[in-house]
C-alpha positions in Angstrom: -102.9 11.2 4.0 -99.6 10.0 2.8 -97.8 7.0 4.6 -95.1 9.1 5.7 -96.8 11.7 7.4 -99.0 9.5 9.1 -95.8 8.1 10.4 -94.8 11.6 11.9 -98.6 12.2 13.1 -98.1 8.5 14.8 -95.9 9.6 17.2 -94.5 13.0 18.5 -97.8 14.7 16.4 -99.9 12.5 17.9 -99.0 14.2 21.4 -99.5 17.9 20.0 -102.8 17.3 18.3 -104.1 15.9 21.7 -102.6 19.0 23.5 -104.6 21.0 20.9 -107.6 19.8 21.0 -107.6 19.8 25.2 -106.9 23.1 25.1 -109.1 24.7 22.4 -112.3 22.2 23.8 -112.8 24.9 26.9 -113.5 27.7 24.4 -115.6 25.7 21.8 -117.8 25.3 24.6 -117.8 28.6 25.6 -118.9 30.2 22.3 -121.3 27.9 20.9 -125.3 28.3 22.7 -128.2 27.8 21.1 -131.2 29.9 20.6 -133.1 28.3 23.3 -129.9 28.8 25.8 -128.5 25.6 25.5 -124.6 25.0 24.9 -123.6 23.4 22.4 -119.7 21.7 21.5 -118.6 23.6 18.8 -116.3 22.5 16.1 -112.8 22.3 16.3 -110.3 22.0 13.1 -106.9 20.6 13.8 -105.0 20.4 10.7 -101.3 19.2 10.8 -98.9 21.4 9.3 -98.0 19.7 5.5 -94.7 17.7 5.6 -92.1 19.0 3.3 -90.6 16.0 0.9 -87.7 15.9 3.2 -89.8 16.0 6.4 -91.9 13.2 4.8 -88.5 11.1 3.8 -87.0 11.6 7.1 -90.0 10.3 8.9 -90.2 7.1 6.8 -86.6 6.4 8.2 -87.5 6.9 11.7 -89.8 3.9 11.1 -87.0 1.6 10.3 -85.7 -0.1 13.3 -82.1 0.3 12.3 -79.5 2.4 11.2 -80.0 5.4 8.5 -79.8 9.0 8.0 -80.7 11.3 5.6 -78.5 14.2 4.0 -80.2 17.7 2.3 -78.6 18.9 -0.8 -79.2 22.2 0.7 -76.9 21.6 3.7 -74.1 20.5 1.6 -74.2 22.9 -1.3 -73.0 25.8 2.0 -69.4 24.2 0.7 -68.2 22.4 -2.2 -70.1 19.8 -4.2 -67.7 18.5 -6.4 -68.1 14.5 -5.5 -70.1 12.0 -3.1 -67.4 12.7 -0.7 -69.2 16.1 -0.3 -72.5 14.6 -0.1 -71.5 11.9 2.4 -69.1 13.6 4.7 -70.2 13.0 8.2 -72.2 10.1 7.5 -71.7 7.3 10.3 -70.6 4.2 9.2 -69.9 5.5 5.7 -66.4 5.7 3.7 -66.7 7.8 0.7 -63.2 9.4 -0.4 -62.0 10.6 -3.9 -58.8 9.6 -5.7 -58.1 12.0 -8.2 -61.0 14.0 -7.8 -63.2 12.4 -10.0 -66.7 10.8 -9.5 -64.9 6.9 -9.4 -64.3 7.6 -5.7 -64.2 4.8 -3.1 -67.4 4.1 -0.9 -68.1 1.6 1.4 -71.0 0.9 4.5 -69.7 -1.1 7.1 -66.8 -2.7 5.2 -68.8 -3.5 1.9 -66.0 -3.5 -1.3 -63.8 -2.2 1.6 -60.8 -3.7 -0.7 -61.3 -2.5 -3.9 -59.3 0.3 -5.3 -61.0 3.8 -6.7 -61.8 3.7 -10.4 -63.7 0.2 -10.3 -67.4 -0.3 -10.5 -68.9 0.1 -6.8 -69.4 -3.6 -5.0 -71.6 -3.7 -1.7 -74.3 -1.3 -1.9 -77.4 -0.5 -4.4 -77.3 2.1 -5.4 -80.7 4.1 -6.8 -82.4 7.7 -8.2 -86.1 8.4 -6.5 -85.9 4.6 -5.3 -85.6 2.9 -8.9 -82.2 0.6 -9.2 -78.6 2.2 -10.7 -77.2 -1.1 -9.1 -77.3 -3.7 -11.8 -75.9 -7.7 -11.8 -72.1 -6.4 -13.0 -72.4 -3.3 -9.7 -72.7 -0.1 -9.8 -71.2 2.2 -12.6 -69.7 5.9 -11.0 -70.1 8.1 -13.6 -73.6 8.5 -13.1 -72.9 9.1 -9.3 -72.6 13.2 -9.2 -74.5 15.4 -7.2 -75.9 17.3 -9.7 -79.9 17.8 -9.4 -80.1 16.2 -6.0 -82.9 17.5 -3.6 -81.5 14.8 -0.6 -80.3 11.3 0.0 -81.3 8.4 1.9 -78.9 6.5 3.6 -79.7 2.9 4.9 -77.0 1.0 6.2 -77.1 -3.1 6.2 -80.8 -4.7 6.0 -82.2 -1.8 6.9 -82.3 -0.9 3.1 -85.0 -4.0 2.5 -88.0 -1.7 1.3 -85.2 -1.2 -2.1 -84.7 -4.6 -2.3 -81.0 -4.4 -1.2 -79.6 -7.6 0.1 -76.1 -6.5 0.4 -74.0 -6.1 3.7 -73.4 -2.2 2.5 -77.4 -0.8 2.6 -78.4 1.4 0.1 -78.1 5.1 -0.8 -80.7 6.5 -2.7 -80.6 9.7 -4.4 -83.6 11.6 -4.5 -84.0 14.4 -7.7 -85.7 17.7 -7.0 -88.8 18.3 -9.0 -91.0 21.6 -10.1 -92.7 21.2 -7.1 -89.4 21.1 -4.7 -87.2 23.7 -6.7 -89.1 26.2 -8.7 -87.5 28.6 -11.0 -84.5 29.3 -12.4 -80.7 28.8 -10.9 -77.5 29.5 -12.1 -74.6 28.2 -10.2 -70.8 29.0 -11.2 -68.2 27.3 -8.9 -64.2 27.1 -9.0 -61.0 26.6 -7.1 -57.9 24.8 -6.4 -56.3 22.0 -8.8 -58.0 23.8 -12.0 -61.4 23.0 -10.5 -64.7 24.7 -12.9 -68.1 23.6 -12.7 -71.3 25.1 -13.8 -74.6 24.5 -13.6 -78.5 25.7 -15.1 -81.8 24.9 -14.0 -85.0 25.6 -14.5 -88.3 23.8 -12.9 -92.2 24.6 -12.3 -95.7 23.8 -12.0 -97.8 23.6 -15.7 -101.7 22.5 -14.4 -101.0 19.0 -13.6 -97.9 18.4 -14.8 -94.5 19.7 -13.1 -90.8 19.9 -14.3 -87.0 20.0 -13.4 -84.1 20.6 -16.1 -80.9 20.7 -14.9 -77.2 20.4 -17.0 -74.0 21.1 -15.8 -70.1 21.1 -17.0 -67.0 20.9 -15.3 -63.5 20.1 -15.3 -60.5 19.6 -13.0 -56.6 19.6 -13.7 -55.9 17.7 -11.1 -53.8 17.9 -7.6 -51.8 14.8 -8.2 -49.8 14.5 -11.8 -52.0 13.0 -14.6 -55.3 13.4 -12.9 -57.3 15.6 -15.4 -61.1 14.9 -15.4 -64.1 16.4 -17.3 -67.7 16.1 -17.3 -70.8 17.2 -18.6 -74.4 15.8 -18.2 -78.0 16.6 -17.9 -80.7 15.2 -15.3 -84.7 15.8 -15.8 -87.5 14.5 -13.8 -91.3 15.2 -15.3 -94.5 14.4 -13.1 -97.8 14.4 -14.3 -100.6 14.1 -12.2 -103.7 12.5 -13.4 -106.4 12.1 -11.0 -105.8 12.1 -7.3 -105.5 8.5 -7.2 -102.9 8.0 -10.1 -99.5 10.1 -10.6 -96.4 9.3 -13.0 -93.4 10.6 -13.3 -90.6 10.0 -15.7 -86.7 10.8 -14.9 -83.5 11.3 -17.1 -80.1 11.0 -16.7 -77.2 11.6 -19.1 -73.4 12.0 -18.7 -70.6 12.1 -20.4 -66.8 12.2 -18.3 -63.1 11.5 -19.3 -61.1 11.4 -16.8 -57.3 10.1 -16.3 -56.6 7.5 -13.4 -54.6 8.3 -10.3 -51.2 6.6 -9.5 -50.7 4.8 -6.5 -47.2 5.7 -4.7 -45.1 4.5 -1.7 -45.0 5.8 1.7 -41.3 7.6 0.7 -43.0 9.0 -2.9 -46.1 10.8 -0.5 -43.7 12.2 2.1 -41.2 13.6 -0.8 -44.4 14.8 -3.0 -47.7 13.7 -2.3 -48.8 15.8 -5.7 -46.4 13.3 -8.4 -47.1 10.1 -9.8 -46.0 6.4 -10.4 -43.9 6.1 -13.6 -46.1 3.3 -15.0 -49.1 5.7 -14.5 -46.8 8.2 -16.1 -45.7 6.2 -19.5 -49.1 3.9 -19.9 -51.1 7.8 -19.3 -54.1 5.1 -18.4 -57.3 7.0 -18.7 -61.1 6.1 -18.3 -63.9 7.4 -21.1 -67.5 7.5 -20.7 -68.8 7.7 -24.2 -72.1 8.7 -22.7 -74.5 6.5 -20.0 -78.3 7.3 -20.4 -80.6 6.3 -17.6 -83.7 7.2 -18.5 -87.1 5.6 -15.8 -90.7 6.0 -14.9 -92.3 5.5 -11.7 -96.3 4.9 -11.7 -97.8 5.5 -8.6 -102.0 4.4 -7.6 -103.4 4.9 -4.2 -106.5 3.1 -3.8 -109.6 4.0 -1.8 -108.7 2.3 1.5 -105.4 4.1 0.7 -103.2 1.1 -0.2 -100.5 2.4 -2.9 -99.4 0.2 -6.0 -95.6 2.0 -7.5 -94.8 0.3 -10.7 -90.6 1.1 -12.4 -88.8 0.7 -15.0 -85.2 1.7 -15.9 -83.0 1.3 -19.3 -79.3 1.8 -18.6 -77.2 2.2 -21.3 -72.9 2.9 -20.1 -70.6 2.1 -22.6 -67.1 2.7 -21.6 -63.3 2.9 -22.7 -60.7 1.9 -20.5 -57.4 2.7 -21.5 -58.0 4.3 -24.9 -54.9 6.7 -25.1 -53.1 3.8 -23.4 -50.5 1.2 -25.0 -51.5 -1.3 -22.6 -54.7 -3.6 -22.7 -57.2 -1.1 -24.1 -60.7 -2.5 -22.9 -64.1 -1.7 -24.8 -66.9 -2.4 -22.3 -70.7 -1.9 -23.5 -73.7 -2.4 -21.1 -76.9 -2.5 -21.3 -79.7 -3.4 -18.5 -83.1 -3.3 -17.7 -84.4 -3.0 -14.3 -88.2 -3.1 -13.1 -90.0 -3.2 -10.0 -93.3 -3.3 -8.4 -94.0 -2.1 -4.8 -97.7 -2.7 -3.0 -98.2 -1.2 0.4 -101.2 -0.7 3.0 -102.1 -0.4 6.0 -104.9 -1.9 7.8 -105.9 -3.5 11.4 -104.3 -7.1 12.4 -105.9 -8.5 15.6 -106.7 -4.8 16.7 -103.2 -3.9 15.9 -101.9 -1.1 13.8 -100.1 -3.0 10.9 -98.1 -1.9 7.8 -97.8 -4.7 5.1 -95.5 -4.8 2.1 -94.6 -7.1 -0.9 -92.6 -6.1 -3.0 -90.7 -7.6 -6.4 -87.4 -6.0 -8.0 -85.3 -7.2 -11.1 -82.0 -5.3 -12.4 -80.9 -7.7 -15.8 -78.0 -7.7 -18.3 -79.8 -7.1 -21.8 -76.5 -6.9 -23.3 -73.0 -6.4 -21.5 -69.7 -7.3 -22.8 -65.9 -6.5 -22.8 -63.1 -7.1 -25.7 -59.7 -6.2 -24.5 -57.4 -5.8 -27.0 -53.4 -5.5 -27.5 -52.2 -2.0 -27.2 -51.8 -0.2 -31.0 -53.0 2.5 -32.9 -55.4 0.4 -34.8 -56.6 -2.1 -31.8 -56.4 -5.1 -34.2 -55.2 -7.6 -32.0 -58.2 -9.4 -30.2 -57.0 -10.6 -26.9 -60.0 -11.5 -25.2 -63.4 -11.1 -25.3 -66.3 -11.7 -22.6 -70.2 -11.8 -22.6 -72.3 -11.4 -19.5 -75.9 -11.5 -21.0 -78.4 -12.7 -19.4 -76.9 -12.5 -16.0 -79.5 -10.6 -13.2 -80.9 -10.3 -9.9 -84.6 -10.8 -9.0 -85.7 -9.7 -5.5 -89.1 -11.3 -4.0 -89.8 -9.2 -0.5 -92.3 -9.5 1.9 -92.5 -7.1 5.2 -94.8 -5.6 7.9 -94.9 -3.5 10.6 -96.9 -4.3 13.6 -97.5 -2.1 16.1 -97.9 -4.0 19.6 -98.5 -1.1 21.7 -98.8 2.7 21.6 -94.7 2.3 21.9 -93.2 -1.2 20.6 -93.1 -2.0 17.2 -92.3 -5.3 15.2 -91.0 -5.3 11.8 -90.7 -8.6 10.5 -89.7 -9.6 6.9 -88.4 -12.1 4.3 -86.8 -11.5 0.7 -86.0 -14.2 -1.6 -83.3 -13.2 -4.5 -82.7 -15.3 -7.6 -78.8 -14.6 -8.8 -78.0 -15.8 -12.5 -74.6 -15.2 -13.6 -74.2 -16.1 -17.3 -70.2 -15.8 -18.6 -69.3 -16.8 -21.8 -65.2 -16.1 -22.5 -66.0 -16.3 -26.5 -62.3 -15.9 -26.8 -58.7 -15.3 -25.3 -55.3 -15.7 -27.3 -54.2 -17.9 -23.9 -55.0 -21.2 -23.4 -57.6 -22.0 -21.1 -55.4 -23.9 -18.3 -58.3 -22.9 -15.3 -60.2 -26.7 -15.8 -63.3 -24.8 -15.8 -65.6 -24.7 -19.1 -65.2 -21.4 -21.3 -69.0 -21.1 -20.5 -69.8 -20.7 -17.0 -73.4 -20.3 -15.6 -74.5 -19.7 -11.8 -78.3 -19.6 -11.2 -79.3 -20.1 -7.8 -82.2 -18.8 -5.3 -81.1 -17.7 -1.9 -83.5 -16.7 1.5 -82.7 -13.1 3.8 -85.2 -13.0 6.8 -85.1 -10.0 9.0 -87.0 -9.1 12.2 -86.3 -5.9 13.8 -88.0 -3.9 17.2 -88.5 -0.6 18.0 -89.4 0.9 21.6 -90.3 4.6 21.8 -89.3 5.6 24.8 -90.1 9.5 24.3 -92.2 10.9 21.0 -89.1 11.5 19.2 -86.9 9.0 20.5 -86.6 4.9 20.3 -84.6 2.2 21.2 -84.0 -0.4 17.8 -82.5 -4.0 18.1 -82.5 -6.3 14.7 -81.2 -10.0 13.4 -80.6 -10.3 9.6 -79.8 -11.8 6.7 -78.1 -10.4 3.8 -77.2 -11.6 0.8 -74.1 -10.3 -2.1 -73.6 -11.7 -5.4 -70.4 -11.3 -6.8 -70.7 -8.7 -10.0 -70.9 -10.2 -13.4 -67.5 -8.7 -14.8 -65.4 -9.9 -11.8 -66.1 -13.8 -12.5 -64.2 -13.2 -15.7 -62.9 -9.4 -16.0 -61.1 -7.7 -19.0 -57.7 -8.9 -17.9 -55.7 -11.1 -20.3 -55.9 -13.9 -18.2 -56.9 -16.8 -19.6 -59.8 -17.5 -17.6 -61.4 -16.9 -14.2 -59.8 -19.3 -11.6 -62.3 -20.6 -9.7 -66.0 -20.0 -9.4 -67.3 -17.1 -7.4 -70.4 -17.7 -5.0 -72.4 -15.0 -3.2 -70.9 -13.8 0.5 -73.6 -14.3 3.1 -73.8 -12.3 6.5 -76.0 -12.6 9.3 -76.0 -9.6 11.6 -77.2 -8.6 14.5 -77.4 -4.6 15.0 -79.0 -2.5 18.1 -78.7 1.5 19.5 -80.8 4.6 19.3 -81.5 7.4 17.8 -84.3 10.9 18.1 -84.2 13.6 19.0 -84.7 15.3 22.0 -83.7 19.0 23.1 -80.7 20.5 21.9 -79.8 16.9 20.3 -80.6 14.8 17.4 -78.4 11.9 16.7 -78.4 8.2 16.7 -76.1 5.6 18.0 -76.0 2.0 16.2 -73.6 -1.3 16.9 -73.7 -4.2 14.8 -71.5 -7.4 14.4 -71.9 -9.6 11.1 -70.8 -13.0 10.3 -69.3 -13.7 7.2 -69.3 -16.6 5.1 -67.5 -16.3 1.4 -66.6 -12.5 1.9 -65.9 -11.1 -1.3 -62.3 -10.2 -1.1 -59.9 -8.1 -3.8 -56.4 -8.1 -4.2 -53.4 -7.0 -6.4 -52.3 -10.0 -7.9 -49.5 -8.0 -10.0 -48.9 -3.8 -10.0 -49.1 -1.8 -13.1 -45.9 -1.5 -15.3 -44.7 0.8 -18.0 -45.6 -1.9 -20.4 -48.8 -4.3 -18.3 -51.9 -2.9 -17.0 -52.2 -4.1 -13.0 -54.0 -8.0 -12.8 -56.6 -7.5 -9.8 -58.3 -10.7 -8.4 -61.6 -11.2 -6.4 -62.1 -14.8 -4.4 -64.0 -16.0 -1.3 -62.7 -15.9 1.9 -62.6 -17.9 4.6 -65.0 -16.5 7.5 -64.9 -12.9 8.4 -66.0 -10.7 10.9 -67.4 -7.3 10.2 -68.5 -5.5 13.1 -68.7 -1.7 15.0 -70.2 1.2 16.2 -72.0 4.2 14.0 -72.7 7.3 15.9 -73.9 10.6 14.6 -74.5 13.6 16.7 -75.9 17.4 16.0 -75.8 19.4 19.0 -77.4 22.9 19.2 -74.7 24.1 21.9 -76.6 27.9 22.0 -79.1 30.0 20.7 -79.4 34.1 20.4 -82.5 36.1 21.1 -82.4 37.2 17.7 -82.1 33.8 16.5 -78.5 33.3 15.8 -77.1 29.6 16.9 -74.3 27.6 17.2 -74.0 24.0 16.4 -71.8 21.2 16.8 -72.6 18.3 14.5 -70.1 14.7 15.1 -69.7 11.6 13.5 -67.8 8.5 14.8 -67.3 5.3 13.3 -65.4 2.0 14.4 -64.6 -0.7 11.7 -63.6 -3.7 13.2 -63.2 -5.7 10.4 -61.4 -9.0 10.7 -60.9 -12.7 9.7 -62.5 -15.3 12.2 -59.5 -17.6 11.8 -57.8 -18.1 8.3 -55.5 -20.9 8.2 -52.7 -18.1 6.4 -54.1 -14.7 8.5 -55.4 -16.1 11.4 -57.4 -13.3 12.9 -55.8 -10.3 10.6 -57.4 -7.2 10.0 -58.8 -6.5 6.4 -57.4 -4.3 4.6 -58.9 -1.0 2.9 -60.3 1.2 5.8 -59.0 2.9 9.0 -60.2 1.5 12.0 -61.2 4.7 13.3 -62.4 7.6 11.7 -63.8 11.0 13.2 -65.3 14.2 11.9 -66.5 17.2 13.3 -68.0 20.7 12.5 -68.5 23.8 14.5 -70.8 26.1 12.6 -72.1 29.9 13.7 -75.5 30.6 11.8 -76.3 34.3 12.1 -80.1 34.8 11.5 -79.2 37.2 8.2 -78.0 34.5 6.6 -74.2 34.5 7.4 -72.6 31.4 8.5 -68.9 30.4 9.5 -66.9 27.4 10.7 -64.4 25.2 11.4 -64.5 21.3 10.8 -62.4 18.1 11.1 -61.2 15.0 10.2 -59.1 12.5 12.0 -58.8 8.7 10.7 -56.3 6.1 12.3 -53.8 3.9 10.1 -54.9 1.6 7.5 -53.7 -1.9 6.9 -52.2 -1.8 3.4 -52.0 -6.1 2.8 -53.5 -9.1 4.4 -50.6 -9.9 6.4 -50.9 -6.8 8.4 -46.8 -6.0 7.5 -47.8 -2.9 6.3 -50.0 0.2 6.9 -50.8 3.7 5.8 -50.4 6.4 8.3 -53.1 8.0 10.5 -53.9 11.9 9.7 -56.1 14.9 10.9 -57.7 17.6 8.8 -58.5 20.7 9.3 -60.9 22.9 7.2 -63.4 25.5 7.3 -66.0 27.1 5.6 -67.9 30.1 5.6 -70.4 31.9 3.2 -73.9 33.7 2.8 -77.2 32.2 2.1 -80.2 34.7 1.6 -82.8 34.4 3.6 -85.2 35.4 0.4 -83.1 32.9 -1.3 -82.0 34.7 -4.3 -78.4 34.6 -3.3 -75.8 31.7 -1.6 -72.6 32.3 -1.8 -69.9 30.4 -0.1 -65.8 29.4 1.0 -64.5 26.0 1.3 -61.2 25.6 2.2 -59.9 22.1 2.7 -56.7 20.6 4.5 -55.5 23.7 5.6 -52.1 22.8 6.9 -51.6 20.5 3.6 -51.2 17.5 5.1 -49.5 14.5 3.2 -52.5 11.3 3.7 -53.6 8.7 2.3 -57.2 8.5 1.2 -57.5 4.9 0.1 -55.4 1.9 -1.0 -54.4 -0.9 -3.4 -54.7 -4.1 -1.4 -51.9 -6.9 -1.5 -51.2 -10.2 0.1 -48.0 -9.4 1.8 -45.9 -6.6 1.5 -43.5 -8.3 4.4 -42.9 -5.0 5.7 -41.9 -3.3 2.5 -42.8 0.2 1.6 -45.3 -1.2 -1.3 -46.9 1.7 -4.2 -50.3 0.8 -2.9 -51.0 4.5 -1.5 -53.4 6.3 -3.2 -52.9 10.2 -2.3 -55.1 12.8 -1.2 -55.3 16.6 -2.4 -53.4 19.2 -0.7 -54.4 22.7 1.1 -57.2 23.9 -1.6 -59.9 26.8 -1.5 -63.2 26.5 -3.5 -66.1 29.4 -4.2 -69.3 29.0 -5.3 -72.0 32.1 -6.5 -76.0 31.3 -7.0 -78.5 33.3 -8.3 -82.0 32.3 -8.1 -84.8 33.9 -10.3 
């Protein structure tokens, strides 16, 4: 029996197998006698239902005594799947909003890269496909970061993600790929809508013997709401298992895009109110534009179960993204080209400590810069002019972990734990045409081991619902390109060390009746939070000079809460749900000499969303959703801030219950509101309308058709 459904059985199972067998006993002993007239006790079979990959997934998280969730492709393919915005919509504690409407969207757990602007590598969170690392030593690239091919995704917020590896304040989100065993057959999917928005997608998967199979490609394309926002894409994403003996199974997964894709403007206050839909006149005349030439990420996961059922998972990733920035620009085009390897080596098992039920772990994960690099160069036809030019080799992340799970009673669970990460950060400016006037060598080399312990509690206090409490450590290393970025500076200012956070986090979650949710707080210290700012806005004639540093102490702390609610339910089995998310960032410095106790800026404080859905047994479903978020602080000095706003939306469509057909209506800011969906970050704006808002889409409407065969 797998691990995860052995957690299930351990729990609310465990109480219906019991019931079983208590009430079938009666009859066993009724029907078996002997010839001689004796009874006999008769045999009884119980056999659990089999756990669906997502059942199995979901019950894994329940065993982490934290924060997580878990979101079905299924559930968000009834509207539009266009970007992780549509995947993680109503996520607690999660910030996830497009600029532009292309895949370089903003995302953030608990206030992780909660300054950075859209369009930059992702800071905060690992990111990973079917639990092998994206995330490398210079972040997370976004191209790769669609929704195409997705059965579900995990969620873990904070050190709740250490089973990955992830040491960072933000968690992890791992994407998990359908397979020939999960999505069988063909599927064609055409969708379309507002802003010039096309997207198309094949598949095809199965069972051959042994072996199973998913192929899926897809293509689309957007003009754009706001001026000079046109985006393309087209990839392909495969995952091939092979089975070869029960005790050993492989599997072997591909990734491949392509995307172009121009960048969104920032605007004032006045500019969004006037026309939320125009743009900034240096985005205008510089036309800065983003290419990805095409990113491969191509892995393998080895899986062996051994006879006392221990289970050895062996990985490897290559990631090849090369990228343009700025190619069709006069300004500072950059030529970036990355390479990493990533491996990692899981062992689990479970055995008896001291007559206890225990879980044990270890676990070892490397992501590594084979070759990564950036030449910036002076804007012409030719790109002639060599204005600087970076290496990163070498630089990586090794992760040591060692966990288990000990289960003190029938209820109460400890879950203790200790990573250890090596962070080597190798930058070599080879050249600049400025003098280096920083007093720090050309050549700069960080390599340092660092220590997260964890120890987290669980209390059942019904079969399906517990009580969590944890303390950890987590650990961020700044990314490899933001030491020394593509900029023309001369050189990187002063050295960047990792941010450090210890947090403490506690709540609930289950389910129990009509309601299935979970409730988490969680307040982190900060030392050397990793902090973004606009040091100079764009012009017609400069790209915009962004700087990362370390902060003095921070606070990050707040409350996740997630509710589905199954308000009623028809004879014929029609329902009506109500499904809630609320989360508070309090995010804050302890007491900086210049901001005393300012809010960060880069996320509202407050942000709500809401969905009222009718399901009709047929297969019809219709509703109406929500989303409300309070005012963002625009600069450190708290002069300035973006305005609150509330959405309204709804959606409504057909899924076939024989599941040949789905068809479905998104419509999205109905009233088209003027808002904000994320910002540039500045020192002090002393009270100025600053061109730091980043706009979100108007009213649109968006269709979708599937055919399944």
């Amino acid at each position: 029996m797998h691990l995860a459904t052995t957690a299930v059985l351990r729990h609310s199972s465990l109480f219906a197998v019991s019931s079983a067998l208590l009430t079938l006993a009666p009859f066993a002993l009724a029907d078996d006698v002997s010839p001689n007239g004796d009874r006999r006790l008769g045999t009884v079979t119980v056999q659990a239902a089999k756990l669906t990959d997502v059942q199995a997934a979901k019950a894994k998280l329940d065993e982490v005594a934290g924060g997580t969730s878990l979101v079905t492709q299924a559930e968000v393919e009834k509207g539009r799947s266009a970007t992780l915005e549509d995947t993680l919509a109503y996520q607690p504690g999660v910030y996830a909003q497009a600029a532009g409407g292309n895949d370089a969207i903003k995302i953030s757990i608990r206030g992780s890269g909660a300054n950075t602007s859209p369009g930059y590598f992702r800071e905060g969170t690992k990111f990973l496909f079917d639990g092998l690392a994206l995330t490398g030593a210079g972040g997370t690239p976004y191209e790769l970061l669609d929704t195409q091919g997705l059965n579900y995704t995990e969620v873990l917020r904070g050190a709740n993600a250490f089973e990955y590896g992830a040491l960072s304040l933000g968690g992890a989100i791992n994407f998990v790929t359908n397979t020939g065993l999960t999505a069988p057959g063909n599927r064609i999917k055409v969708e379309g809508g507002s802003f010039g928005w096309q997207k198309e997608t094949l598949s095809t998967g199965g069972v051959v013997g042994d072996a199973d199979y998913y192929v899926s490609i897809d293509n689309s394309k957007r003009d754009g709401y706001q001026d000079f926002t046109y985006t393309k894409a087209k990839g392909i994403v495969t995952n091939f298992g092979y089975r070869f003996n029960p005790k050993l199974e492989t599997r072997v997964y591909l990734r491949y895009r392509e995307e172009y894709h121009e960048n969104s403007g920032a605007l004032t206050l006045a500019q969004l109110k006037k026309n939320s839909s125009q743009t900034n006149v240096a985005t205008r005349d510089t036309r800065a534009d983003s290419t990805k030439r095409g990113s491969t990420w191509v892995g393998s996961k080895t899986t062996y179960t051994f006879d006392d059922d221990a289970t050895l998972v062996a990985g490897v990733v290559y990631h090849d993204y090369p990228q343009i920035l700025s190619k069709k620009s006069t300004v500072n085009p950059n030529y970036w080209d990355w390479r990493d390897i990533n491996y990692s080596l899981n062992y689990s098992r479970n055995d008896d400590l001291f007559g206890l039920s225990s879980t044990s772990t270890v676990g070892w994960s490397s992501t590594e810069h084979v070759r990564a690099g950036v030449r910036t160069y002076k804007g012409s036809k030719d790109l002639d002019i060599l204005q600087k030019q970076v290496s990163y080799d070498g630089s990586f992340d090794h992760v040591f972990s060692v966990g288990n799970d000990l289960g003190l009673t029938d209820r109460l669970y400890l879950a203790t734990g200790v990573s250890a990460i090596n962070i080597k950060r190798d930058v070599d400016v080879s050249f600049s045409d400025r003098a280096n006037t920083s007093g720090l060598p050309n050549h700069y080399r960080y390599d340092e081991w660092k220590l997260a312990p964890r120890i987290g509690l669980r209390y059942y206090i019904a079969p399906d619902v517990q009580l969590f409490g944890n303390v950890s450590r987590s650990i961020d290393p700044p990314s490899s390109w933001s030491i020394s970025g593509s900029g023309v500076t001369s050189n990187y200012a002063k050295p960047l060390v990792p941010q450090a956070a210890n947090t403490v986090e506690f709540g609930i979650k289950g389910k129990s009746g009509i309601f299935d949710g979970s409730l988490a707080l969680y307040k982190s210290w900060i030392k050397n939070e990793l902090l973004t700012v606009e040091v100079l806005p764009a012009t017609s004639t400069s790209a915009a000079v962004n700087s990362t540093s370390n902060a003095t102490p921070t606070i990050h702390q707040g409350i996740e809460a997630g509710l589905s609610t199954r308000l009623w339910e028809g004879a014929n089995g029609d329902t009506l749900n109500w499904r809630q998310a609320y989360t508070l960032n309090d995010f804050h410095y302890e007491n900086d000499p210049r901001f005393k106790k300012n809010e960060l800026p880069g996320l509202p404080k407050h942000i709500y969303q809401a969905e009222l859905q009718y399901q009709f047994a047929s297969g019809f479903y219709a509703g109406v959703n929500v989303r409300s978020a309070s005012s963002t602080a625009v600069d450190y000095a708290n002069t300035f801030y973006a305005p609150s706003y509330t959405l309204w939306g709804a959606r409504l469509g057909f899924d076939d219950p024989g599941k040949t057909w789905q068809v479905y209506l998104d419509l999205k800011n109905l009233t088209d509101k003027d808002y904000v969906t994320a910002i540039a970050p500045s020192y002090d704006a002393q009270g100025k309308d600053t061109a730091a808002l980043y706009p979100g889409d108007g009213f649109g409407a968006f269709t979708g058709v599937t055919y399944n065969f």
